[in-house]
C-alpha positions in Angstrom: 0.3 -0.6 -20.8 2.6 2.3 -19.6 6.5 2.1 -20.2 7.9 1.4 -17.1 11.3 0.0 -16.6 10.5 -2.4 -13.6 6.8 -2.8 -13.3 3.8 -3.5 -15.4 0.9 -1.2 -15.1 -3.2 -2.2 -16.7 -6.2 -1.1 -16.3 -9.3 -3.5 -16.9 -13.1 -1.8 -17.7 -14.0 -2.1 -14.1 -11.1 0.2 -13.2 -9.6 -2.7 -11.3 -5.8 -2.1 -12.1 -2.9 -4.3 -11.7 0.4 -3.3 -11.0 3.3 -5.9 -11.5 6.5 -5.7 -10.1 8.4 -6.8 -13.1 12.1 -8.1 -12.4 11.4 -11.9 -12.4 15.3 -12.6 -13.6 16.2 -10.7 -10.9 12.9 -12.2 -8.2 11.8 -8.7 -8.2 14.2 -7.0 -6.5 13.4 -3.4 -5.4 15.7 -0.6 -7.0 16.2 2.6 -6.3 14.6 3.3 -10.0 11.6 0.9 -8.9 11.0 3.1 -6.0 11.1 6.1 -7.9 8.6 4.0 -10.6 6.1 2.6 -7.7 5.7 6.2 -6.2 5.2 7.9 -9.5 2.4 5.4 -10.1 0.9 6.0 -7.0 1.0 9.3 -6.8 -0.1 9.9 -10.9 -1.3 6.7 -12.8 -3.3 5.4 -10.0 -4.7 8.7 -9.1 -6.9 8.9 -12.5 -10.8 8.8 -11.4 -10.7 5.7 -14.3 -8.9 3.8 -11.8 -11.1 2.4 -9.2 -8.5 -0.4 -7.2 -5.5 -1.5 -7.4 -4.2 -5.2 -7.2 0.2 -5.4 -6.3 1.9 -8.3 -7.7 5.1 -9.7 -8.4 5.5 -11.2 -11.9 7.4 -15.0 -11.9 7.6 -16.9 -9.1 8.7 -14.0 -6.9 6.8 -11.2 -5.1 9.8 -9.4 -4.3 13.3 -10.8 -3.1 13.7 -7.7 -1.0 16.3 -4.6 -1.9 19.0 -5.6 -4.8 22.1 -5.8 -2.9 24.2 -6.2 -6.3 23.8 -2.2 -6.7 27.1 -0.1 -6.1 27.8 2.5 -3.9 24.6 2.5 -1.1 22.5 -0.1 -2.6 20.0 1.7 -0.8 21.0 4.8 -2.7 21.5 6.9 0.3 24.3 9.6 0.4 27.3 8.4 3.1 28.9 12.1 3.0 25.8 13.3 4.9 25.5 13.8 8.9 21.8 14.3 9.4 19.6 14.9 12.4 16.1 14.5 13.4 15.8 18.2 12.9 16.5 17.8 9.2 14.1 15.7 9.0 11.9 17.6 10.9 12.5 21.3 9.3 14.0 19.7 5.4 12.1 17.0 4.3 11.0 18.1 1.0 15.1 19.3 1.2 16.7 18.1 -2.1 20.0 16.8 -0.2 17.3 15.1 2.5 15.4 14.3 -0.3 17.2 12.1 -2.2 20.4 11.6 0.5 18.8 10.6 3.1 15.0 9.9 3.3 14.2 5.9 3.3 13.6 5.1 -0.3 10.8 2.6 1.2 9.4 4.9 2.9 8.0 7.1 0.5 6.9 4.2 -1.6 4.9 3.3 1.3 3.4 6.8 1.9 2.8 7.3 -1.8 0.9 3.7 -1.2 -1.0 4.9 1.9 -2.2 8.6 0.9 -4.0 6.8 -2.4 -7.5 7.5 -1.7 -8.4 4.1 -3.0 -8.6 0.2 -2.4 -4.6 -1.5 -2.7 -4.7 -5.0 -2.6 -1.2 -7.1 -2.3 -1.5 -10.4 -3.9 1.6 -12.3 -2.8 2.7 -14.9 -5.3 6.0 -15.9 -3.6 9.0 -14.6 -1.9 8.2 -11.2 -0.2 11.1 -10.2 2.1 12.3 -7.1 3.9 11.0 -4.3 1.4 8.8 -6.9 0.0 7.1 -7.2 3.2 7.0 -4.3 4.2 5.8 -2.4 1.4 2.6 -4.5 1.7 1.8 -3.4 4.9 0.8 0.3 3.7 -1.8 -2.0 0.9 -5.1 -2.1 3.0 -5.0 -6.1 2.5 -3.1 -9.1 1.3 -3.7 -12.0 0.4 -1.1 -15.0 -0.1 -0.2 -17.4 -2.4 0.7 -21.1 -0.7 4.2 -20.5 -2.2 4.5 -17.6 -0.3 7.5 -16.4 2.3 7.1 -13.8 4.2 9.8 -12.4 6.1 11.2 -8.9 8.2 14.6 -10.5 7.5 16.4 -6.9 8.4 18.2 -8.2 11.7 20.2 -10.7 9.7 21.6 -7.2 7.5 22.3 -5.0 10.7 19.4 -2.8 9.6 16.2 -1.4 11.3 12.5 -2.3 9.4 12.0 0.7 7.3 8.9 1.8 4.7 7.1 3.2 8.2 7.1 -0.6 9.1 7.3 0.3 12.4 4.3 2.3 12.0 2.1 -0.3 10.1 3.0 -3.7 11.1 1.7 -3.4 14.9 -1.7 -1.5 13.8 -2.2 -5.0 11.9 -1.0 -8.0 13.6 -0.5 -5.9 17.3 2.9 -5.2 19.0 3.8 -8.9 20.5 3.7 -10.4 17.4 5.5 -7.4 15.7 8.2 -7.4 17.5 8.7 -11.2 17.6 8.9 -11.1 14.0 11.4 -8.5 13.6 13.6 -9.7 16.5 14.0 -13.4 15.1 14.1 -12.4 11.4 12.9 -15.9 10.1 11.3 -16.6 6.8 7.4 -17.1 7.7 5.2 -19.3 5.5 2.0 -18.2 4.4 0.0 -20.4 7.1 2.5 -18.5 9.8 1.8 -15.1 8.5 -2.5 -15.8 8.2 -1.9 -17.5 12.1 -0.6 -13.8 12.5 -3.2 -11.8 10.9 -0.8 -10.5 8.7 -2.5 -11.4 5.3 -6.4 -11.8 5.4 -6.2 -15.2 3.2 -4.0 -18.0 1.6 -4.8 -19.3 -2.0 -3.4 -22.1 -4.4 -1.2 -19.9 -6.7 -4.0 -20.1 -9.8 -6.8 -19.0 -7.6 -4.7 -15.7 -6.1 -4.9 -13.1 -9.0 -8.9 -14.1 -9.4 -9.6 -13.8 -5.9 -7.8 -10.8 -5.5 -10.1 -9.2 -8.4 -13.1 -10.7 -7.2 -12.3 -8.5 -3.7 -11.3 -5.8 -5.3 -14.8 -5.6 -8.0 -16.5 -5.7 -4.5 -15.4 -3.1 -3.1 -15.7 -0.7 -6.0 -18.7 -1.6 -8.3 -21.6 0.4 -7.7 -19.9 1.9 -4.9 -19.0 5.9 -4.4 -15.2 6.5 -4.6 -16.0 9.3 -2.4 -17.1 7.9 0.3 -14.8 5.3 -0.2 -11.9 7.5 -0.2 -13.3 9.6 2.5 -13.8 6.0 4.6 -10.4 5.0 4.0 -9.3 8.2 5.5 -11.2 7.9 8.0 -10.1 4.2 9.1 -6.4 5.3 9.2 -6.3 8.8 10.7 -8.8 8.1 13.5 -7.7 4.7 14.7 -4.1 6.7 15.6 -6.4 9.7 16.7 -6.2 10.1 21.0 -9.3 11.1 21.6 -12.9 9.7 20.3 -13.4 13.9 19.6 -10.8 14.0 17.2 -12.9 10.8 15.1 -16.6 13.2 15.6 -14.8 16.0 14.3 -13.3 14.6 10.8 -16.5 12.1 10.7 -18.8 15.1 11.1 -17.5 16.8 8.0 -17.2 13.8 5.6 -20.6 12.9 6.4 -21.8 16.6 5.3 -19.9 16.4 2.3 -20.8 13.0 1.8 -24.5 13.3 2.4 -24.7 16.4 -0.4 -22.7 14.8 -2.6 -23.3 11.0 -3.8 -25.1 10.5 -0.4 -28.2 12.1 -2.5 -28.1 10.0 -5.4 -27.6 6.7 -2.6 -30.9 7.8 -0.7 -32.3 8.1 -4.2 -31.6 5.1 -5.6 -32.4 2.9 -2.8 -35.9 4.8 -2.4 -36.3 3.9 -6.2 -34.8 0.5 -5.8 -32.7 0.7 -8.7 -28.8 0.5 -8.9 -26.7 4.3 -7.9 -25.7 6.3 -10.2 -22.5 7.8 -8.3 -20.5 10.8 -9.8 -18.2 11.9 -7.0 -14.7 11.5 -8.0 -12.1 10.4 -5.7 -9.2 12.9 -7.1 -11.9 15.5 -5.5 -12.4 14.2 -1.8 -13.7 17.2 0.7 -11.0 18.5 3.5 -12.0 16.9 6.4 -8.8 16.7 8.5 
């Protein structure tokens, strides 16, 4: 286990790892310090080649409660002396005073989330509102406990979805449904959210964690986490991508890279009918975009 002030982090021998967001007193309520905790994971912890998938859940009956609103100051810890533009955002990003005063906390959570070359899996146990909803969406599926509630509860706050929400939610459940969610704000059940396509299945509360692992073993075991890495890459940038071109161009090079890398020891295997042998690692995907 690594020391973690608000989460719980394991890794099992079949590289599955679970990460537990770990506030139950408080029903999980993100933090500033959690986001700083949840992107350092995924940007360090869950970027070791031992670490083949990773399952999100919230431990206690919660998933997450959404941002603690107890906190003082900006309980979103953003700095209120600032004036910013889209031009600082554009030109000083990476800014210290952008950095931390004015980029959405959420947000780079969720792009921490997306840019992991691997399979995240959401496995919502309860509650998951406003940034517990939305960080899910950049996890490539979710599954959902009977107990849980769903909701993009930011209208009732006088706030706008953030985590890239508004780049995530309509690629999965499409923009009718998107924007009926946010505009009514209401707390969906787990039935309304797999009506909406927004998880992919709805469990008793003792059979989510197992299910969850049992997806997660297979998509990794005996599987290349290069091409699986290269795959998910793929999926995201060239579903957004204008032209089909864009898609032949990226695809062309992965399946190069691909084909003289593990793709040699796939052909082989299968010609030898025996179980692959892959040795590609993940933290070494080719540049293909």
């Amino acid at each position: 286990m690594s020391a973690y002030e608000t989460l719980g982090w394991s890794v099992d021998e079949d590289g599955i790892a679970t990460l537990t967001l770990d506030r139950p007193d408080a029903l999980n309520a993100f933090t500033v310090t959690m986001a700083r905790e949840l992107e350092q994971v995924f940007r360090t912890e869950a970027m070791d080649d031992a670490v083949r998938a990773v399952v999100v859940t919230g431990a206690g009956r919660a998933f997450c409660a959404g941002m603690d609103l107890s906190a003082e100051g900006n309980v979103f810890g953003l700095d209120e002396s600032l004036s910013p533009t889209p031009a600082d955002l554009r030109d000083r990003l990476d800014d210290p005073e952008i950095a931390d005063g004015v980029r959405d906390t959420g947000g780079k959570v969720t792009l921490a989330i997306h840019e992991l070359p691997k399979p995240v899996i959401a496995a919502i146990n309860g509650p998951a509102v406003g940034i517990g909803a939305t960080m899910t969406l950049a996890m490539d599926l979710r599954l959902a406990s009977t107990k849980a509630r769903i909701g993009f509860v930011f209208g009732r706050l006088g706030i706008v979805p953030e985590a890239a929400s508004t780049w995530f939610l309509p690629r999965i459940v499409g923009i009718q449904q998107a924007l009926e969610w946010v505009y009514s704000a209401e707390i969906l059940t787990a039935e309304q959210a797999l009506a909406g396509r927004l998880v992919r299945s709805v469990h008793e509360p003792d059979e989510l964690l197992p299910a969850a692992y049992e997806l997660a073993r297979s998509f990794v075991v005996r599987r290349s986490p290069v091409a699986l890495g290269l795959a998910k890459q793929l999926l995201y940038r060239n579903s957004a991508a204008p032209h089909p071109l864009d898609a032949h161009r990226a695809d062309s090079l992965a399946m190069f890279y691909a084909s003289v890398g593990d793709g040699k020891e796939g052909v082989a295997a299968f010609r030898d009918k025996r179980e692959p042998d892959f040795t590609g690692r993940a933290s070494e995907l080719p540049e293909v975009f």
